[in-house]
Every structure is written in structure tokens, then in C-alpha cells.
C-alpha positions in Angstrom: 0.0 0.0 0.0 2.8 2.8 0.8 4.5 1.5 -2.5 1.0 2.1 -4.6 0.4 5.9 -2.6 4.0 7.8 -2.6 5.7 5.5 -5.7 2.8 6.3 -8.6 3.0 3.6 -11.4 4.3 -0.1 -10.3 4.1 -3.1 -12.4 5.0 -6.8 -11.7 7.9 -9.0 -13.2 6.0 -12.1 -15.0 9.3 -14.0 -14.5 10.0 -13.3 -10.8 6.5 -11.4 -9.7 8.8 -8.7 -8.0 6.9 -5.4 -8.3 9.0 -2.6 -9.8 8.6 1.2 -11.3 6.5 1.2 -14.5 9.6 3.4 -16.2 12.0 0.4 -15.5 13.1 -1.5 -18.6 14.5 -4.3 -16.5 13.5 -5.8 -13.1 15.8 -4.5 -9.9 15.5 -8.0 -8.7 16.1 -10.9 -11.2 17.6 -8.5 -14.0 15.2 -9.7 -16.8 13.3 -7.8 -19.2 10.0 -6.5 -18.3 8.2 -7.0 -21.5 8.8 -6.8 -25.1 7.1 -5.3 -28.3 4.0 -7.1 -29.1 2.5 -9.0 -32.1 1.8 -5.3 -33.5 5.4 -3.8 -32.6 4.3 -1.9 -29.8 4.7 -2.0 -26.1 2.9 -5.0 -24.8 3.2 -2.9 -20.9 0.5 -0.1 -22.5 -1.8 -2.8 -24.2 -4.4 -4.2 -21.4 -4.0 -2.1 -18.1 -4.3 -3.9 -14.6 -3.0 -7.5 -16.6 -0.2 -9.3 -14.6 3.7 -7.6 -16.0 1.4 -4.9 -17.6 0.9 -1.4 -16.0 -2.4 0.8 -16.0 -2.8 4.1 -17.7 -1.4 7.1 -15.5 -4.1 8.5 -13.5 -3.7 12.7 -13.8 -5.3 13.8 -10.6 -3.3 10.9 -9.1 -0.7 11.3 -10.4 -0.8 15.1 -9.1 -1.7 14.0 -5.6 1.3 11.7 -5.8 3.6 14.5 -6.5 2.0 16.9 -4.5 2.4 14.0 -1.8 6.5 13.7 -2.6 7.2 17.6 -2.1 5.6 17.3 1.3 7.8 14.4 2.1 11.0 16.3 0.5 9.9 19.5 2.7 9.8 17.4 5.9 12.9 15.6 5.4 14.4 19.0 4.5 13.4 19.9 7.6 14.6 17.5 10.1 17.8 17.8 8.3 18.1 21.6 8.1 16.8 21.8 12.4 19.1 19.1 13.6 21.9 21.5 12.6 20.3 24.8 14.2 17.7 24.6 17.1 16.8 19.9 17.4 19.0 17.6 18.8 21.7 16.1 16.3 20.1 12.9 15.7 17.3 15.0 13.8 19.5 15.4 11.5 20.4 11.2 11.3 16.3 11.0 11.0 16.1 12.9 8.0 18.9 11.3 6.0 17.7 8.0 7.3 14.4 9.3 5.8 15.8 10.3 2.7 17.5 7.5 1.9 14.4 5.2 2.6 12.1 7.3 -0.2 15.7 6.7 -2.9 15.2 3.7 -2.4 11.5 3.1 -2.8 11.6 5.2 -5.6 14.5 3.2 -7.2 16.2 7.1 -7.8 18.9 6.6 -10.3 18.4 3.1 -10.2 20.0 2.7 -6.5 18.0 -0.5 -5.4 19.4 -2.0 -8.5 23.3 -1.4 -7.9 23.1 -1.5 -3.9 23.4 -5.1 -1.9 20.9 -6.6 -0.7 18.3 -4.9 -2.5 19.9 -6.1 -6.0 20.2 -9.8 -4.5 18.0 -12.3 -6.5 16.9 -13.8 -3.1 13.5 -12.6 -1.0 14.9 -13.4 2.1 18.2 -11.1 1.5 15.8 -8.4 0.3 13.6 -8.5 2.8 15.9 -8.3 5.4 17.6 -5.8 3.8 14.3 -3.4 4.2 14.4 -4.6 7.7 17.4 -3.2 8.7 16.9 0.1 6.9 13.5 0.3 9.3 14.9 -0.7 12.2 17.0 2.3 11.5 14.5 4.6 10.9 13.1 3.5 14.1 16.6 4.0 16.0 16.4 7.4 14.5 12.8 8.3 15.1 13.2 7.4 18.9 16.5 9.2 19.2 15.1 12.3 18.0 11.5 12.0 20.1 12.1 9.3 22.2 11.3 10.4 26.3 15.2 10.8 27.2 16.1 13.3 24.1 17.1 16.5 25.7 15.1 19.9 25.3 16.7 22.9 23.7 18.5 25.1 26.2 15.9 28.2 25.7 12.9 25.4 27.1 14.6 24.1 29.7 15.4 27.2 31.1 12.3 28.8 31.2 11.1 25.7 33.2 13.9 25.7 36.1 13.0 29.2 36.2 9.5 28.6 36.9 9.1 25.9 39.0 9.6 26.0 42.5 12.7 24.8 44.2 12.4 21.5 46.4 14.0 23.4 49.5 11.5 26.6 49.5 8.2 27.2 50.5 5.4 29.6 49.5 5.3 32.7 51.5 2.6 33.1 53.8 -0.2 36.1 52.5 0.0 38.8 55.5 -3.7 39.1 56.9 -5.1 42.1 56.1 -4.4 45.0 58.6 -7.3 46.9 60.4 -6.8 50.8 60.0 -7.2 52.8 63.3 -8.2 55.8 62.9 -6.9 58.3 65.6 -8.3 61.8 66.9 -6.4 65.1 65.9 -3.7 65.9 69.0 -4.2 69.8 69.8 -1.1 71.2 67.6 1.2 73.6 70.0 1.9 77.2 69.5 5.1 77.7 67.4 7.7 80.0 68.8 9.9 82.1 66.3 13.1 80.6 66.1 15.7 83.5 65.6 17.5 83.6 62.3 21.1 82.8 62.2 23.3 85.5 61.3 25.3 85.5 57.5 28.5 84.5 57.8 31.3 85.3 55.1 32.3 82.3 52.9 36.0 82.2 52.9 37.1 83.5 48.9 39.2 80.5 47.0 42.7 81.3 45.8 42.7 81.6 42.3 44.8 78.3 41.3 47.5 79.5 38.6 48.0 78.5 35.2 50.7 76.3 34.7 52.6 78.0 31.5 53.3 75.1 28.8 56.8 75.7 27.3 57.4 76.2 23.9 58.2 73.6 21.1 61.3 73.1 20.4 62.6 74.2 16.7 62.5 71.7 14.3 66.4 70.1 13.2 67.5 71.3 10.6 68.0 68.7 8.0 69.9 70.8 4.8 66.9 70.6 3.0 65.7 66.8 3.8 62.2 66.0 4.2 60.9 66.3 8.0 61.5 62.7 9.3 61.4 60.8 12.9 64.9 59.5 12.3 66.9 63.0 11.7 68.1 62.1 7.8 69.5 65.2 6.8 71.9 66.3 4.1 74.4 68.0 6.6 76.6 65.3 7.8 76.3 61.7 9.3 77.1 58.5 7.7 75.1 56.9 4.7 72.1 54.7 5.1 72.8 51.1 3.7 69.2 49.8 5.8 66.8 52.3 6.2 63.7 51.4 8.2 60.0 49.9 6.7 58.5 53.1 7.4 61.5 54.8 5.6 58.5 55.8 2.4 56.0 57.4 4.4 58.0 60.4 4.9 60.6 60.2 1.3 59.3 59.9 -2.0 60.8 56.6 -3.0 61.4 55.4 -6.4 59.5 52.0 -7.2 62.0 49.7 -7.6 63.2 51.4 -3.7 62.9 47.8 -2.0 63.8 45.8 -4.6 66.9 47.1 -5.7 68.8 47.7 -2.1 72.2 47.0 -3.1 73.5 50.4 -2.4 72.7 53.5 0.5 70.0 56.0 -0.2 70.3 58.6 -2.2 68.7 62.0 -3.8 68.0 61.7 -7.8 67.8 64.8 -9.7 64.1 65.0 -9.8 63.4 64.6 -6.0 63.1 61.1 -5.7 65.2 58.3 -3.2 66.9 55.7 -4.3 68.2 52.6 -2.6 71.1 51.9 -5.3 73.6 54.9 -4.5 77.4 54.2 -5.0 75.9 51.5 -7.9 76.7 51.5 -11.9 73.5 53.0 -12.8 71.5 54.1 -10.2 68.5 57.0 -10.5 69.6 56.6 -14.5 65.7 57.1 -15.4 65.4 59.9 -12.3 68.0 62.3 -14.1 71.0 61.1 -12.6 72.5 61.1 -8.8 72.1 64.4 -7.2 73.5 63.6 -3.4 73.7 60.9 -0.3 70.9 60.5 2.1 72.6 61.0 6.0 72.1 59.6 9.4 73.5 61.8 12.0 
């Protein structure tokens, strides 16, 4: 009965009397032809529907309510699978690939129950028990996914330690309702005037003084180098052979600067620094050498 409400057309092998999809040119179990051409040349399957190895006419509202019936089972599976992996327990997840695999294989997808063992096995007993074991894991599945012991999400359980009542407390008594007593007025006494207290003079706060911030100091003077952390300047020092990663952010660097550094840095003629100086051919496409980078 499942097989004729989620599988659609089915039709029985006249050599084996396996029951197999009406599409199939060859039955998943003993592996022999379904039926040939008839007397006429056409397909004896289509002649007399409902005969044995013969399949009926497709059905269109059933076969619409079949299909209909196969998204909702897709969508559920879907489901499981999608929810064991965000809010379920992880064997939701084992439920709907157990799930999934059970409909491939009902619906011989791709021809699976024909190339997978037992279900390809030309023995009832090793089919059969085949479908057993893939139900007795559905089962294993099903019960650890709602079975009594599966564990709540976190948010659930929660919510329920916070409202019910710990084993060690007990409800607070309700306070009997207290009887208001009214009381007669006491005769008020004459007030006396209380003398007022004399201003006194708030001491006046010494004005706190202005601590006088120092001037900068004047910048180095470099000889005409670019303002830097490091003091380069053309005045005197020693050359630079390895100036620091930062060196760029304050010098305009040619672009071959850190890949040519087989020299100390140097001025080209058109304002540019060059890490090739006292080399055959440095700042040659920069107008020449004009002077040495120092380091005082």
C-alpha cells in the first residue's frame, strides 16, 4: 500500500512477480526484461491495463496527488535535516537522512535498489531483510530524535527551572489584612519664632595659577631633507645602507626602492630616493645622482 500511494505507477515482473517502477526496462531483482514489443510492434506494458507484468494508464489527478504527496515528504525531510543542525538535537539530522534514503530507495532514484546489496540480490529473504534493517534504523532514528530521554533545547529548559519552584522553599505566607485605626487630631502647639542665624562670610578660594606650557622646540635642521622621525638630513652623518619599513611614508621613493637595495640611499635629480647609490646605474631614469641621504 505505501509503494502504490508515494511511488505512482508499479508493475510486476511475470518472471520473478517482483513489483518494480512502470519506467524500468528491467527488473531490480532478477535483472530480466520487463516486457517486449508485441505482435503489433508496440509495447505490450501499454496494451491491457491492470493484466499481470502490464501497467495501468497514469491516472492525472493521481498522479498530481502523488507529486503533490512527494514535495511534502522532500519538505519534511528537508526539515529535520536543516533543524538538527540549528535549534533539534543532532540525531534529527540522522532521522532525516535516514528518511531520505528510505524514499531513494523506494523510488529506485537513479536506479540505486538495482546497484546497492541486498536490494539487488535475487533472493527474497536477503531483500527483505535488507528493508528490515533500513526500518529498524528509521526507528533508532525516530526514537532518538523524540524518544522520552532526548534532551530539550537550552531556551525550554530554562524557562522551566526558572518557573518551577525549588524542592527546598516554600510559598510565603499572604500577610492578613491589617485593620486601620483611625486616631483623633492631638491639639497642635503654638510655634515659637526661632531666631534667624546670622550670614556668615564664605572664605574666597585662591585663584589656582596657570601652569605655562613651554614652547616647542625648533624643528632640526635637516639641509633641505624632508621632516623625518629619524633625523636624515643632508648636513653630515654617515650613509644609510638599511633604512627602516617606514622609511616611504616620509621620502618619495622610487619603485624599484625595495627591490633594488644593493646600495645607500640617495637624492635623484628629480626629488626622488633611491636605494642603489654608489651602484653602476642608479636613478639613471630619475635624471641622474644628485647627493647621499645621511644619518646623524
Amino acid at each position: 500500500m505505501l509503494q502504490s500511494c508515494c511511488l505512482g505507477l508499479r508493475m510486476v515482473c511475470p518472471n520473478c512477480g517482483a513489483t518494480t517502477n512502470a519506467e524500468e526496462v528491467r527488473c531490480a531483482t532478477c535483472g530480466r526484461p520487463l516486457a517486449g514489443p508485441g505482435p503489433s510492434g508496440s509495447d505490450s506494458r501499454g496494451a491491457r491495463p491492470g493484466s499481470r507484468g502490464q501497467a495501468a494508464a497514469p491516472n492525472g489527478s493521481g498522479l498530481a496527488w502523488t507529486r503533490l504527496g512527494l514535495l511534502g515528504a522532500y519538505l519534511v525531510i528537508g526539515a529535520w535535516i536543516i533543524g538538527g543542525f540549528i535549534v533539534g538535537p543532532p540525531a534529527m539530522t540522522f532521522l532525516g537522512l535516514a528518511c531520505l534514503l528510505a524514499l531513494v530507495l523506494l523510488r529506485n532514484t537513479w536506479r540505486l535498489r538495482s546497484r546497492i546489496p541486498p536490494f539487488n540480490s535475487h533472493s527474497r529473504l536477503a531483500i527483505g531483510s535488507g528493508w528490515a534493517a533500513l526500518i529498524a534504523v528509521l526507528l533508532v532514528a525516530f526514537s532518538l530524535t523524540y524518544g522520552p530521554g532526548t534532551a530539550r533545547p537550552a531556551s525550554h529548559s530554562a524557562a522551566d527551572t526558572a518557573l518551577a519552584p525549588s524542592p527546598g522553599s516554600s510559598p510565603a505566607p499572604a500577610s492578613p489584612p491589617s485593620a486601620s485605626i483611625s486616631m483623633a487630631p492631638s491639639p497642635s502647639a503654638t510655634p515659637r519664632p526661632t531666631p534667624s542665624p546670622s550670614p556668615t562670610s564664605k572664605p574666597t578660594p585662591a585663584a589656582t595659577p596657570t601652569p605655562t606650557i613651554p614652547p616647542p622646540p625648533p624643528p632640526a635642521n635637516t639641509c633641505g631633507a624632508p621632516a623625518n622621525p629619524w633625523g636624515y638630513n643632508f648636513c653630515t652623518g654617515n650613509v644609510i645602507y638599511a633604512p627602516p619599513s617606514t622609511f616611504c611614508n616620509y621620502f618619495n621613493c622610487i619603485p624599484s626602492f625595495w627591490t633594488s637595495t644593493n646600495g645607500y640611499v640617495e637624492e635623484c635629480a628629480d626629488a626622488t630616493y633611491s636605494h642603489s647609490g654608489g651602484r653602476s646605474g642608479s636613478c639613471s631614469y630619475h635624471g641622474g645622482n644628485l647627493r647621499a641621504l645621511l644619518a646623524a
